[in-house]
DRENPADO-757856 format. One line per field, with one value per atom (N, C-alpha, C): chain; atom name; residue number from 1; x, y, z; residue in one letter. Coordinates in steps of 0.05 Angstrom, whole numbers, plus 5000, padded with zeros to 4 digits. Layout:
REM DRENPADO-757856
c = A | ...
a = CA | ...
k = NUM | ...
x = X | ...
y = Y | ...
z = Z | ...
r = A | ...
REM end
This chain:
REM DRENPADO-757856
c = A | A | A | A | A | A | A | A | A | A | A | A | A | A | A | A | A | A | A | A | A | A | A | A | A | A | A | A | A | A | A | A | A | A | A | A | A | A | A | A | A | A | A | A | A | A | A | A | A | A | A | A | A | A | A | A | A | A | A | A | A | A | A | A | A | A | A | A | A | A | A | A | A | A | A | A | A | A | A | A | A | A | A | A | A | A | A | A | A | A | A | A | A | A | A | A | A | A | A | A | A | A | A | A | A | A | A | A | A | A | A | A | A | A | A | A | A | A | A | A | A | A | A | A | A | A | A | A | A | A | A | A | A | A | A | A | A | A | A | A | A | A | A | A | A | A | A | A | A | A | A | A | A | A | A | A | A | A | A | A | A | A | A | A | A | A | A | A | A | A | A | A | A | A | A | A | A | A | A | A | A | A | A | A | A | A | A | A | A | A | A | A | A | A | A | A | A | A | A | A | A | A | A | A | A | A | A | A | A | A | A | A | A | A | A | A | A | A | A | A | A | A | A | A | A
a = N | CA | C | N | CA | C | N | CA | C | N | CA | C | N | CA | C | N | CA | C | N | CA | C | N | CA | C | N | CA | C | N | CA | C | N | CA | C | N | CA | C | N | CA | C | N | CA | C | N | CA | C | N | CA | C | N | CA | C | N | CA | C | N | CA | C | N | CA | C | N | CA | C | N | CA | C | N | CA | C | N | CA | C | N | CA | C | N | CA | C | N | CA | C | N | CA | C | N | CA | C | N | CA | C | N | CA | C | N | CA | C | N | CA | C | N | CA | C | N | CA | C | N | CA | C | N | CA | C | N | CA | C | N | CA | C | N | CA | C | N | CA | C | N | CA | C | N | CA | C | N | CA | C | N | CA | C | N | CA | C | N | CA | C | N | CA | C | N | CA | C | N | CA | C | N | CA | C | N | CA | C | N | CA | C | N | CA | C | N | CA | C | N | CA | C | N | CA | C | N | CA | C | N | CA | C | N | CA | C | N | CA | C | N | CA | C | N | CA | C | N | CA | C | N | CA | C | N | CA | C | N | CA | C | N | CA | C | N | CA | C | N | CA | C | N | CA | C | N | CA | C | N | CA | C | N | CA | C | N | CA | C
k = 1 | 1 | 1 | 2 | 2 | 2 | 3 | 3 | 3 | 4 | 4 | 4 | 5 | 5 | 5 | 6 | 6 | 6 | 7 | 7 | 7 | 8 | 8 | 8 | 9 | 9 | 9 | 10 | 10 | 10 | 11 | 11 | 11 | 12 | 12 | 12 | 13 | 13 | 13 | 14 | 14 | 14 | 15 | 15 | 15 | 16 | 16 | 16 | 17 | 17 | 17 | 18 | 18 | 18 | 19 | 19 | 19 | 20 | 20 | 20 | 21 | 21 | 21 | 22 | 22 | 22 | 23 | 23 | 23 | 24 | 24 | 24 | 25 | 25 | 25 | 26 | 26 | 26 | 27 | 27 | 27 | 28 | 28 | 28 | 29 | 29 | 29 | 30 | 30 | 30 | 31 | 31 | 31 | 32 | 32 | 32 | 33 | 33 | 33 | 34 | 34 | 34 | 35 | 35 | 35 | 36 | 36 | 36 | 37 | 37 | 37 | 38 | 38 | 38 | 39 | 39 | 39 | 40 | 40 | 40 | 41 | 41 | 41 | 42 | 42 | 42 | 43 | 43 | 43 | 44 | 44 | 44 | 45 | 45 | 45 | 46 | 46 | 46 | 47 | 47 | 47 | 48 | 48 | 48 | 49 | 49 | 49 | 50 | 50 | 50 | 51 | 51 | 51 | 52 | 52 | 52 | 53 | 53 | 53 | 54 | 54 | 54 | 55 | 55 | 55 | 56 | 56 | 56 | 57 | 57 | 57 | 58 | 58 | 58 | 59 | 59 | 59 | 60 | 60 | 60 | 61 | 61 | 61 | 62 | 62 | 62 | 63 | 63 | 63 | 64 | 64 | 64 | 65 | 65 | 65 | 66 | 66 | 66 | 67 | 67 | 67 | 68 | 68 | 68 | 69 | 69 | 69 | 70 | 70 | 70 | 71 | 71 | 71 | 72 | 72 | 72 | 73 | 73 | 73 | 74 | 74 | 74 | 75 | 75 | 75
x = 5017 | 5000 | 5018 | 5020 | 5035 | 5018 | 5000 | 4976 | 4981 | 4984 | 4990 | 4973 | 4942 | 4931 | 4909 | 4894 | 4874 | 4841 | 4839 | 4818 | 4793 | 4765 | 4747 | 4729 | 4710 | 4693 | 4673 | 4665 | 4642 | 4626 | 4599 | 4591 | 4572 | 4590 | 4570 | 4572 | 4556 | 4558 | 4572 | 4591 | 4606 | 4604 | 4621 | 4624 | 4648 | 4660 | 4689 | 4683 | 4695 | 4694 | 4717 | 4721 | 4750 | 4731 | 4751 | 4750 | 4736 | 4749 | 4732 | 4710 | 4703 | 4666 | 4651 | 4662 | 4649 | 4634 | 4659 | 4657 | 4655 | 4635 | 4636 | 4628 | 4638 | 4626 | 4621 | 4600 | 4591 | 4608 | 4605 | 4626 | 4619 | 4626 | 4619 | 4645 | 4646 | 4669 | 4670 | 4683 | 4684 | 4703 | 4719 | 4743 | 4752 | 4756 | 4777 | 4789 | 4821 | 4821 | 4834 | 4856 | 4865 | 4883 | 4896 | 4910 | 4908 | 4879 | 4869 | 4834 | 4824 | 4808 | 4802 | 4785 | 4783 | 4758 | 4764 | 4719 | 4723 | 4691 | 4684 | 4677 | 4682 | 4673 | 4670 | 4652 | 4645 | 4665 | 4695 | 4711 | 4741 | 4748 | 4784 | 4800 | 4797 | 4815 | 4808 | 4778 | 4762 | 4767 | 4780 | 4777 | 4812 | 4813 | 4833 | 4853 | 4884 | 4892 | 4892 | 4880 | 4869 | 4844 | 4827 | 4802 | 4797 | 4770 | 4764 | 4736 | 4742 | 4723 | 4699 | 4675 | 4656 | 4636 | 4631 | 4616 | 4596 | 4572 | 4548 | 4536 | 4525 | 4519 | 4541 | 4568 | 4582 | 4597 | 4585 | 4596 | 4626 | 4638 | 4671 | 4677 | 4695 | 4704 | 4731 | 4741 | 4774 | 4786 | 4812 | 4832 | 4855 | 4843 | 4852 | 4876 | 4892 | 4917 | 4916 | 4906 | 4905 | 4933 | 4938 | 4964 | 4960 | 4942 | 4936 | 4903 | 4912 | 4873 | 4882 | 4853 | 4835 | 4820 | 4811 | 4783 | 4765 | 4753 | 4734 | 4736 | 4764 | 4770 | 4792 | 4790 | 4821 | 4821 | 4845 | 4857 | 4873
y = 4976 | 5000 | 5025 | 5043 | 5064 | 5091 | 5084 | 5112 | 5122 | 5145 | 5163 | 5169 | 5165 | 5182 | 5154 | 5158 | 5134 | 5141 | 5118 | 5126 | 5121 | 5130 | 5119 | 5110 | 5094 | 5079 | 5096 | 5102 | 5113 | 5107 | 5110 | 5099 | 5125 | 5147 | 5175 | 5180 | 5189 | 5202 | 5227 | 5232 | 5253 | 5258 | 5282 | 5284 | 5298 | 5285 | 5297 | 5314 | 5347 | 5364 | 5376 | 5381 | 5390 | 5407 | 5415 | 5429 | 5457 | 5468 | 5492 | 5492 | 5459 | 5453 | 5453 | 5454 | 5452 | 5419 | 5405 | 5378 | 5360 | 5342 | 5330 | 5299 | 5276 | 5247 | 5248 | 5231 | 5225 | 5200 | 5196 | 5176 | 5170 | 5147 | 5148 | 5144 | 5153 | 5151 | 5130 | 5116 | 5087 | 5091 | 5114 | 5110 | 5145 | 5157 | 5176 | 5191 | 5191 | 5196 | 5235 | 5243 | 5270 | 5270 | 5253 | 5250 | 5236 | 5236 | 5217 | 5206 | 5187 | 5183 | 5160 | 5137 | 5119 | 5125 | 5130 | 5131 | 5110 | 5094 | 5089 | 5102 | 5104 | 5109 | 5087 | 5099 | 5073 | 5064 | 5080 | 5078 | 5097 | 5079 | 5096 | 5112 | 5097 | 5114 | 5143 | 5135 | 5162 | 5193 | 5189 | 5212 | 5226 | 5254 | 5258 | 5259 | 5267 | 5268 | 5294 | 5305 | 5327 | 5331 | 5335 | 5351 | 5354 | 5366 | 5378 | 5351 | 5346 | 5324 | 5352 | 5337 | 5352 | 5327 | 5333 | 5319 | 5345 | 5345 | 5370 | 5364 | 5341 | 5325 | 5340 | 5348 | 5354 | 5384 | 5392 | 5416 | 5417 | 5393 | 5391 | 5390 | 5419 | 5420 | 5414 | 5395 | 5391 | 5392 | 5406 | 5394 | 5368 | 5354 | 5326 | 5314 | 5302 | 5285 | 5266 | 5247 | 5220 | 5204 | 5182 | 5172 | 5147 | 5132 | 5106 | 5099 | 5084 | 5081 | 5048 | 5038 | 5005 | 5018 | 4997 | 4993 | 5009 | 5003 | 5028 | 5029 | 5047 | 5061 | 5081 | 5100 | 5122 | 5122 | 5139 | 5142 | 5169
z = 5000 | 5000 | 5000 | 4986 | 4979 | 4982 | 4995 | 4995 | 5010 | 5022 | 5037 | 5062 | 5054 | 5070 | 5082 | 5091 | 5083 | 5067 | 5060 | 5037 | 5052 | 5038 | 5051 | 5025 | 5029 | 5008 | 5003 | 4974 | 4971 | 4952 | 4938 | 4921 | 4914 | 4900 | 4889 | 4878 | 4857 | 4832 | 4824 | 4800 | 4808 | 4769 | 4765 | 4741 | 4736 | 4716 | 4703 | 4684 | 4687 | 4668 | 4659 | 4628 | 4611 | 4595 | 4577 | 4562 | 4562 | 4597 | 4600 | 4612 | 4621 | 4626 | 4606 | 4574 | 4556 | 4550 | 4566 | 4557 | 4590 | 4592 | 4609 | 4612 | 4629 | 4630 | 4659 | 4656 | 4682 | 4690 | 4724 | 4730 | 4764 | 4774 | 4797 | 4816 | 4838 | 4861 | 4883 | 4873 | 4889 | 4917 | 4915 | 4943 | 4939 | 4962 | 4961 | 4984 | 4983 | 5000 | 4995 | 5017 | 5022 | 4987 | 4976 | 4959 | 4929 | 4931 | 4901 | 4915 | 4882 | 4885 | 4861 | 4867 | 4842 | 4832 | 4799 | 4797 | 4774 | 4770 | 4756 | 4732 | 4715 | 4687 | 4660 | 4638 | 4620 | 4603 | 4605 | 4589 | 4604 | 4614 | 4624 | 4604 | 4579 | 4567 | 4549 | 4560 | 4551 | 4563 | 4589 | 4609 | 4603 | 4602 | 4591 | 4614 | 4608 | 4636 | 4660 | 4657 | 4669 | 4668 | 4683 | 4692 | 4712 | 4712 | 4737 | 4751 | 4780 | 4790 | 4808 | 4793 | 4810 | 4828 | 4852 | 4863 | 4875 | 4854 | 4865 | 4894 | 4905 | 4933 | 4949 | 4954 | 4968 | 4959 | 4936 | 4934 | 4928 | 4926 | 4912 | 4881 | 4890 | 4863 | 4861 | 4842 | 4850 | 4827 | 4818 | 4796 | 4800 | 4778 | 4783 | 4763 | 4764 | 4744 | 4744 | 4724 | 4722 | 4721 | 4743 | 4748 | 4743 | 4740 | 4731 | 4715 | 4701 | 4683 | 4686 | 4687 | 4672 | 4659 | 4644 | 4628 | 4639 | 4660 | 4668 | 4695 | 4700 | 4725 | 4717 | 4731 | 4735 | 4761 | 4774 | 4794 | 4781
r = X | X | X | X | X | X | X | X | X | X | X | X | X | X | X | X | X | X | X | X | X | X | X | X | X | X | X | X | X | X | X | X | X | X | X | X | X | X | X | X | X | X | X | X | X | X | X | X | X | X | X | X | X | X | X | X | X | X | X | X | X | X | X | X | X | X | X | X | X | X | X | X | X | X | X | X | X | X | X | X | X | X | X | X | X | X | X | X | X | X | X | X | X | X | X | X | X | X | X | X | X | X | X | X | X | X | X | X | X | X | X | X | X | X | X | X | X | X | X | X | X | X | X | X | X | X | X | X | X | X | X | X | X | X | X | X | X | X | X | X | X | X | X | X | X | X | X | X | X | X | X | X | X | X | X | X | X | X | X | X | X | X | X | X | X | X | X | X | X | X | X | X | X | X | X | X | X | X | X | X | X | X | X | X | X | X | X | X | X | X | X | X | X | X | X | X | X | X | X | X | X | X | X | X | X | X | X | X | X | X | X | X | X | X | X | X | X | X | X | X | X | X | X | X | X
REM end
C-alpha cells in the first residue's frame, strides 16, 4: 500500500469536466482519500489526463491528474 493518507469507500455520483466545462462524462466515486480518488467510468481511456472532478451532493470541486487508468477506472 503506497497511499499516503487513508481512503474511505464511497459509492457517488460525480462528474468529470475539461475542456473549460464545455465537455463532460459522468462517472461514479468508488474511494477517496486526502491525495486521490478511484471513479468508475464507461471507458478509462476516455477521460483525459486532466480535469476537473465535480461531486454536486458535496459541493467539491477539484483539479485532478490522472496517474493510473483500467478499462473502466482512473485514479
Amino acid at each position: 500500500e503506497k497511499r499516503g493518507g487513508a481512503r474511505s469507500r464511497l459509492l457517488k455520483g460525480g462528474l468529470i469536466a475539461f475542456s473549460g466545462r464545455h465537455a463532460t462524462m459522468p462517472c461514479v466515486v468508488r474511494d477517496i482519500s486526502d491525495g486521490g480518488a478511484r471513479l468508475q467510468v464507461a471507458q478509462g481511456t476516455a477521460v483525459p489526463d486532466t480535469f476537473e472532478l465535480i461531486i454536486e451532493l458535496d459541493g467539491l470541486e477539484v483539479q485532478c491528474l490522472v496517474v493510473w487508468r483500467k478499462a473502466q477506472e482512473v485514479g
